[in-house]
C-alpha positions in Angstrom: -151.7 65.4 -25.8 -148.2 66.5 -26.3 -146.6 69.7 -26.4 -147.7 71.9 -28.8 -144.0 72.8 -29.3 -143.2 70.1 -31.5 -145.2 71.6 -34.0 -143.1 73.7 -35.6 -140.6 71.0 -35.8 -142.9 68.9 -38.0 -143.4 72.0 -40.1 -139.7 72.7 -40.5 -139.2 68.7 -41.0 -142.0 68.7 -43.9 -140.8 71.8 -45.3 -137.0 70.4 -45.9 -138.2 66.9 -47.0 -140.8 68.3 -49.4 -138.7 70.7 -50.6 -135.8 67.8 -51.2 -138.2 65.8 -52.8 -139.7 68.1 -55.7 -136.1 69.6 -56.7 -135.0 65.6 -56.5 -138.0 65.4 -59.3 -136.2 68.2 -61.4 -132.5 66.5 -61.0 -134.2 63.2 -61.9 -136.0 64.2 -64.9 -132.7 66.0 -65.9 -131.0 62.7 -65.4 -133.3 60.7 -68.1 -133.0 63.5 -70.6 -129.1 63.4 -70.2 -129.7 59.5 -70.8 -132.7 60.1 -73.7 -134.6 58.3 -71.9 -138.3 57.2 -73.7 -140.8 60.0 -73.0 -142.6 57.5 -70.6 -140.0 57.5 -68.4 -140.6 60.6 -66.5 -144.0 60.5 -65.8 -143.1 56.7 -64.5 -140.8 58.8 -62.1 -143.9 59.6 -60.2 -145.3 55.8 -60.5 -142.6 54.3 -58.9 -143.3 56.4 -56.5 -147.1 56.6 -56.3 -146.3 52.4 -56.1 -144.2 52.7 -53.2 -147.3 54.4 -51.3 -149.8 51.6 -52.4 -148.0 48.7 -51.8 -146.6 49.7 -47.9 -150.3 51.6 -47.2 -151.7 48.7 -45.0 -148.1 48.6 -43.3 -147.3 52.0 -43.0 -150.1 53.2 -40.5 -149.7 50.5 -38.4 -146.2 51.8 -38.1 -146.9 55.2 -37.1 -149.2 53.5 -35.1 -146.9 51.0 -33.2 -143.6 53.6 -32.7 -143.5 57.2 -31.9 -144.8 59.0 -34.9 -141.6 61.7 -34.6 -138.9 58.7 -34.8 -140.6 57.0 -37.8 -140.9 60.9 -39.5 -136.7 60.5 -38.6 -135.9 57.2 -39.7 -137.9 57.5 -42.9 -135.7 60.8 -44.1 -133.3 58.4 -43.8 -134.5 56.3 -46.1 -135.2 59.3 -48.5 -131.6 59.9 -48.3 -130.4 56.6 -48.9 -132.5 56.8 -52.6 -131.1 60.0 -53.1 -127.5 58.8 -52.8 -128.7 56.0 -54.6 -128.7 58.5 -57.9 -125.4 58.9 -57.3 -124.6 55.8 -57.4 -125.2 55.4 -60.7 -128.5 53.1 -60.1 -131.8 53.7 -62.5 -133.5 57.1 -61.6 -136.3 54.9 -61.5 -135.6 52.6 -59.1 -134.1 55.2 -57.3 -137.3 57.4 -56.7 -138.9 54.1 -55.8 -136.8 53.9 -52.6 -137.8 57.7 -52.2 -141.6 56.4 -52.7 -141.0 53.9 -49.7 -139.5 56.7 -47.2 -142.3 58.8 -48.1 -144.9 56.1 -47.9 -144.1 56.1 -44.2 -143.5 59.1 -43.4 -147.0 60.4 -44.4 -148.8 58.7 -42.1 -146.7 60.2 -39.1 -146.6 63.4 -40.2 -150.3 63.7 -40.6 -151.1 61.5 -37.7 -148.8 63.2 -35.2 -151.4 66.4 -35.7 -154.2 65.3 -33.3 -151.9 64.4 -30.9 -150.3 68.1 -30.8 -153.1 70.1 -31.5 -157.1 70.2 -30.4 -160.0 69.5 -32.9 -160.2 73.4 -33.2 -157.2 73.9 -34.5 -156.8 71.3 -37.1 -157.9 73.4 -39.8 -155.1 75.9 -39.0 -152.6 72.9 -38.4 -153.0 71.5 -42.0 -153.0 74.4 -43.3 -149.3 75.3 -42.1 -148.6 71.8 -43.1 -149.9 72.6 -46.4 -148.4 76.7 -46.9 -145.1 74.4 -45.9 -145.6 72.1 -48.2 -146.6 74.8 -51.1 -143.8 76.6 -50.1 -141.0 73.8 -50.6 -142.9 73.0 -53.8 -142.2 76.3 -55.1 -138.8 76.7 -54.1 -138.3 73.1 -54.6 -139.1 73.1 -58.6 -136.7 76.2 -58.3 -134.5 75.0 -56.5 -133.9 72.3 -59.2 -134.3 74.4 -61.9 -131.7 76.7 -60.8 -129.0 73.7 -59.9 -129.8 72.6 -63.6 -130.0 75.6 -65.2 -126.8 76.6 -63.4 -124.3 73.3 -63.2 -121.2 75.2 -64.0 -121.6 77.9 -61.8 -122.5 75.9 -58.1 -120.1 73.7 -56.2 -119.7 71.0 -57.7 -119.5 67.4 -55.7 -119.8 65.1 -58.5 -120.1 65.0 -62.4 -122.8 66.0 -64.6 -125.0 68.8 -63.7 -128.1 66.3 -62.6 -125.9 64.2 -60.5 -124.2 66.9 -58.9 -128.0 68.9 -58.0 -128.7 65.3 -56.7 -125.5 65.4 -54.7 -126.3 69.0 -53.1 -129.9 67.8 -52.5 -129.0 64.9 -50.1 -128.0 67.6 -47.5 -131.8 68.2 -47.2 -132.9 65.6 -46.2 -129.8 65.4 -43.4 -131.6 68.7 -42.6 -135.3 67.3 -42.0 -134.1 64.5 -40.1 -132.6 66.7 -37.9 -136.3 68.7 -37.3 -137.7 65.4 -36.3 -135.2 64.6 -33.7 -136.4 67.8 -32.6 -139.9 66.4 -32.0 -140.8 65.4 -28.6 -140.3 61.5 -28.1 -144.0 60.7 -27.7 -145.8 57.8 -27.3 -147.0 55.0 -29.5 -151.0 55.2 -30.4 -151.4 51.8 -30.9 -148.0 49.6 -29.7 -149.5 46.2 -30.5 -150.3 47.7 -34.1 -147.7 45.2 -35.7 -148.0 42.2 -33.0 -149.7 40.1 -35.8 -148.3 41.3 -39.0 -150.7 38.2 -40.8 -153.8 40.3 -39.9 -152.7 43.7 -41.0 -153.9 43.6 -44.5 -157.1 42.6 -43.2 -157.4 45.5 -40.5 -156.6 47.6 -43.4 -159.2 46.3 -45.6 -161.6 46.8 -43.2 -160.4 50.4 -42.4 -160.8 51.5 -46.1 -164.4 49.7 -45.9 -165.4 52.1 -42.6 -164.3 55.3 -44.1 -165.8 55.2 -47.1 -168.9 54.1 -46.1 -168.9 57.0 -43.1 -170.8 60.0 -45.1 -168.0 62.6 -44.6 -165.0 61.1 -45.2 -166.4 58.9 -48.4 -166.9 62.8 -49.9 -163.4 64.2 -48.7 -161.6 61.1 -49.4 -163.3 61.3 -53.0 -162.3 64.7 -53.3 -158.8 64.7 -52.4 -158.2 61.2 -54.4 -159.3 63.0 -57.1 -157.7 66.1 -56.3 -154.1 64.6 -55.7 -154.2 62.0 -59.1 -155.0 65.4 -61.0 -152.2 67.2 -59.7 -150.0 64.6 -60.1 -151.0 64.4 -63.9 -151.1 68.2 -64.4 -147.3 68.6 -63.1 -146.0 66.8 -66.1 -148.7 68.3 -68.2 -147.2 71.8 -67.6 -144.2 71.1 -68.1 -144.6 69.9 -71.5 -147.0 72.0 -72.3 -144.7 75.1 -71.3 -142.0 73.8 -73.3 -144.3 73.2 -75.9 -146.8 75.6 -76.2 -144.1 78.7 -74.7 -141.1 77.3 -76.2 -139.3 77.2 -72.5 -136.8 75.0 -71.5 -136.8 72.1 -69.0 -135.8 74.7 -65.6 -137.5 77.8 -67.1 -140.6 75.1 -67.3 -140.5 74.1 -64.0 -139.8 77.5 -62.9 -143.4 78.4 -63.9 -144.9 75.5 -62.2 -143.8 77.8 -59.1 -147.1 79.9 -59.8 -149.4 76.9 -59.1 -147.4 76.7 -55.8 -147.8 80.3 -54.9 -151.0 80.5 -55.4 -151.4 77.2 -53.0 -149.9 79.3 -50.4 -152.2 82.2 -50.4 -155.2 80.0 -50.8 -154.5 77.6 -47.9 -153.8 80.5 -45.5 -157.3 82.0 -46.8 -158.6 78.8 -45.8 -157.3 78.6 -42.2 -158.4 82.2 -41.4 -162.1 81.5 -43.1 -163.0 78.0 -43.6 -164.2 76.3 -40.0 -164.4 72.4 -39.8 -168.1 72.2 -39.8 -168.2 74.1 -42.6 -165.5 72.1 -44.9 -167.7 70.9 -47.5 -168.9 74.3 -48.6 -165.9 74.4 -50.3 -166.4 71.6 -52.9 -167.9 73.5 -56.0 -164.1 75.1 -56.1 -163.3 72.0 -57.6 -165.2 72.7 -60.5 -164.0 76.1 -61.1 -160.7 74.5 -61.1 -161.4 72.2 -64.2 -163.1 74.9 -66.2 -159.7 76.9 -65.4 -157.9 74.1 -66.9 -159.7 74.0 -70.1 -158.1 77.1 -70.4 -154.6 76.0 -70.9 -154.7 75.6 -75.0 -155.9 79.2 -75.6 -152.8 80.5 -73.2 -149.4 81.4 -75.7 -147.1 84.0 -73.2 -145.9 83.1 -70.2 -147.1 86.0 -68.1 -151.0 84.8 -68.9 -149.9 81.0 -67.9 -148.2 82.4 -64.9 -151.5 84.1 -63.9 -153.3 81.2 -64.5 -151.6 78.9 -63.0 -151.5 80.8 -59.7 -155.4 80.8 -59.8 -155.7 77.2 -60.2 -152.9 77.1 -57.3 -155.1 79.7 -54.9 -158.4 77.7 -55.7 -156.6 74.5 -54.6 -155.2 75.5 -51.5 -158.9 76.5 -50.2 -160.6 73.5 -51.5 -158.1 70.8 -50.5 -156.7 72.0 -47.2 -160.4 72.0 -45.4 -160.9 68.4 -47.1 -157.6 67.0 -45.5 -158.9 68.3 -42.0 -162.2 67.0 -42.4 -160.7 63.3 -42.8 -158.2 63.6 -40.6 -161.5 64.6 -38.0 -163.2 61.4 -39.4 -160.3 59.4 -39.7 -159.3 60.0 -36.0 -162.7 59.5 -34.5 -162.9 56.0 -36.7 -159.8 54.5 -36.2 -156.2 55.0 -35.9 -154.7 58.2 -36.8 -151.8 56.3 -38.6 -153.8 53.6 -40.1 -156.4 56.0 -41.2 -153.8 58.5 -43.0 -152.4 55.4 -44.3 -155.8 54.8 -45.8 -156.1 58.2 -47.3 -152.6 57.7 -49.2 -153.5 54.5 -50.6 -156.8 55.8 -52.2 -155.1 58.8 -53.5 -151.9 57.3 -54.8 -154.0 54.8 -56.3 -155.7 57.1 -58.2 -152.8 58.8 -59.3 -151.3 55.5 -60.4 -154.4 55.1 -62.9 -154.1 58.7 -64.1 -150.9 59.4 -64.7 -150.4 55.7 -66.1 -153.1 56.5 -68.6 -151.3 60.3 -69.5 -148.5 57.6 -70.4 -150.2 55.8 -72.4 -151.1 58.9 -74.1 -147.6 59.2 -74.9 -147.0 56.4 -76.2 -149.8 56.5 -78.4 -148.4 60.4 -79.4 -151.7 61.6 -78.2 -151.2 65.8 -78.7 -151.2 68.1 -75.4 -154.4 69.8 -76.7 -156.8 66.9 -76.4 -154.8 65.9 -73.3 -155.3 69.1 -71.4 -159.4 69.2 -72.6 -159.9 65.5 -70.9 -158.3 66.5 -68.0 -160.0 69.7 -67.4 -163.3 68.0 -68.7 -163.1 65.1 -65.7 -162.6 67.5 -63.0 -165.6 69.7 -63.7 -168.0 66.6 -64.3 -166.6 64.4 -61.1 -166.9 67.4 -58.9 -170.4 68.6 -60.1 -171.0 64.2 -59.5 -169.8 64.9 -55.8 -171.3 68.0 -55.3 -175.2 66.6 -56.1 -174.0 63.3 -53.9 -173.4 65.8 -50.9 -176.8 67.3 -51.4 -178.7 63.7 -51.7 -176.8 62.7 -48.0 -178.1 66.0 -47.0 -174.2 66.3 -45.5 -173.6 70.8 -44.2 
């Protein structure tokens, strides 16, 4: 096992390339509206890059596999800046974030996979959870982050013009900064080096992979849950924002501003979880996700933004104790199965997947001019009945 001192490096690493990537969301979106871009445009932000993740998954574990997880968590912030300068350049927001989607794609898998290497099985628990108050944390200062450059173009230095491109400019030095944590990372060694000797077989292997973990009890319900979980929240972060500017008469930064509750509350709920949810005990946790969906239900009745802040950091509190024991309870599986790489590889490809499907149905919604209210009901509605589904499935495999 390596030292444990390159773990706050891949906290600080996350924490800069998270936080680069969800004010980058903010500039982005800000770019299409300067452009009047269709309405289905920004939720395709996200599903170019949700595709990046589904088309490299059988390739991206196998590379965290086959090098050092710490260089690949380098190289691929690399590669997250190159899309970012990429807005600059005057190339399609969309295609842009799809180059963003391929950094991130591989970059996953190390950064999750690189955990059982630094830290024991008893510790796992708390290790996600840092990874997880990290990532919170840049979410939240992320959307404001954005919000602020936007808000603000005038008034901050100014690299480039047009307020968007200019917060895109000043967001590139993040991800400089992240690469820099990983170097920081101890060198390593490869888990698997002959992982990409036969590059023909690899789709095959990964095939197989998804195969084993689903059909292993424990991972089939966490890899269920956080599928789900994920390809709600990807859905629910556009949702917000048009339902704050719609509903609260906010504008696009003030909007994304608020999401910052959601992210907060993450915080405090995935430190509850690392101080009172044990491994063993991870699936206890899984009725949360009901609670959750009944609190979305909620959203239509909600008209002034201190109730919608409240609410939103509830949902964000509930989320951070259900989903950060279900990420360690894969990993557990995932690691005792297979791979680490190849089976955090697996994880992203089931729940970008599923966020592909959702949030291309939401824009279908929108192109049908579906209203929020209905949208929002659905929503909620699917996440009380799937989790009450995976909740009586738990109990009929008799699963702690």
């Amino acid at each position: 096992m390596q030292s444990r001192r390159g773990f706050p490096a891949v906290v600080a690493a996350q924490f800069f390339s998270s936080l680069a990537d969800n004010a980058l969301l903010i500039a982005a979106i800000g770019l299409l509206m300067e452009r009047q871009a269709a309405a289905w445009m920004t939720p395709a932000l996200r599903l170019f890059f949700y595709l990046s993740y589904v088309l490299l998954a059988p390739f991206a574990g196998a590379v965290a596999d086959a090098l050092p997880k710490g260089r690949v968590m380098f190289v691929t912030n690399l590669a997250k800046l190159a899309g970012c300068l990429l807005l600059l350049c005057q190339v399609h927001p969309l295609l842009a974030y799809a180059l963003i989607g391929c950094g991130a794609a591989a970059y996953s898998p190390a950064k999750y996979g690189i955990l059982p290497e630094l830290l024991p099985a008893a510790r796992l628990v708390a290790g996600n959870a840092w990874i997880e108050i990290s990532t919170v944390a840049s979410i939240l200062l992320g959307v404001v982050l954005g919000s602020v450059l936007l808000e603000a173009g005038p008034h901050v230095p100014r690299w480039i013009e047009g307020n968007a491109a200019n917060a895109a400019a000043l967001l590139a030095t993040l991800y400089g900064l992240a690469a820099l944590c990983t170097a920081a990372i101890p060198a390593g060694v490869a888990s698997n080096p002959q992982a990409l000797a036969r590059p023909s077989v690899l789709i095959r292997d990964f095939c197989n992979g998804v195969v084993v973990l689903w059909r292993d009890p424990q991972a089939q319900i966490s890899l269920a849950v956080t599928s789900l979980f994920w390809a709600v929240s990807a859905a629910l972060q556009f949702i917000v924002l048009r339902w704050a500017m719609e509903a609260l008469d906010l504008s696009l930064p003030q909007s994304g501003l608020l999401q910052g509750g959601v992210a907060l509350g993450m915080v405090v709920g995935a430190v509850l979880a690392a101080q009172t949810v044990p491994l063993h005990q991870a699936l206890r946790v899984l009725p949360l996700g009901a609670v959750i969906g009944a609190i979305v239900l909620l959203m239509p009745l909600v008209h002034t933004v201190w109730l919608a802040a409240l609410l939103l950091a509830l949902v964000g509190l509930l989320s951070g104790l259900f989903v950060v024991p279900m990420n360690a309870l894969l990993q557990e599986r995932g690691m005792a199965l297979m791979h680490t790489g190849q089976s955090v590889s697996i994880q992203n490809f089931n729940e970008n997947l599923a966020s592909l499907v959702l949030l291309g149905v939401y824009g279908a919604l929108l192109v049908l001019d579906v209203s929020l209210t209905p949208i929002i009901v659905a929503l909620g509605a699917l996440v009380s009945v799937a989790m009450l589904l995976i909740v009586r499935r738990r109990r009929s495999m008799a699963l702690p």
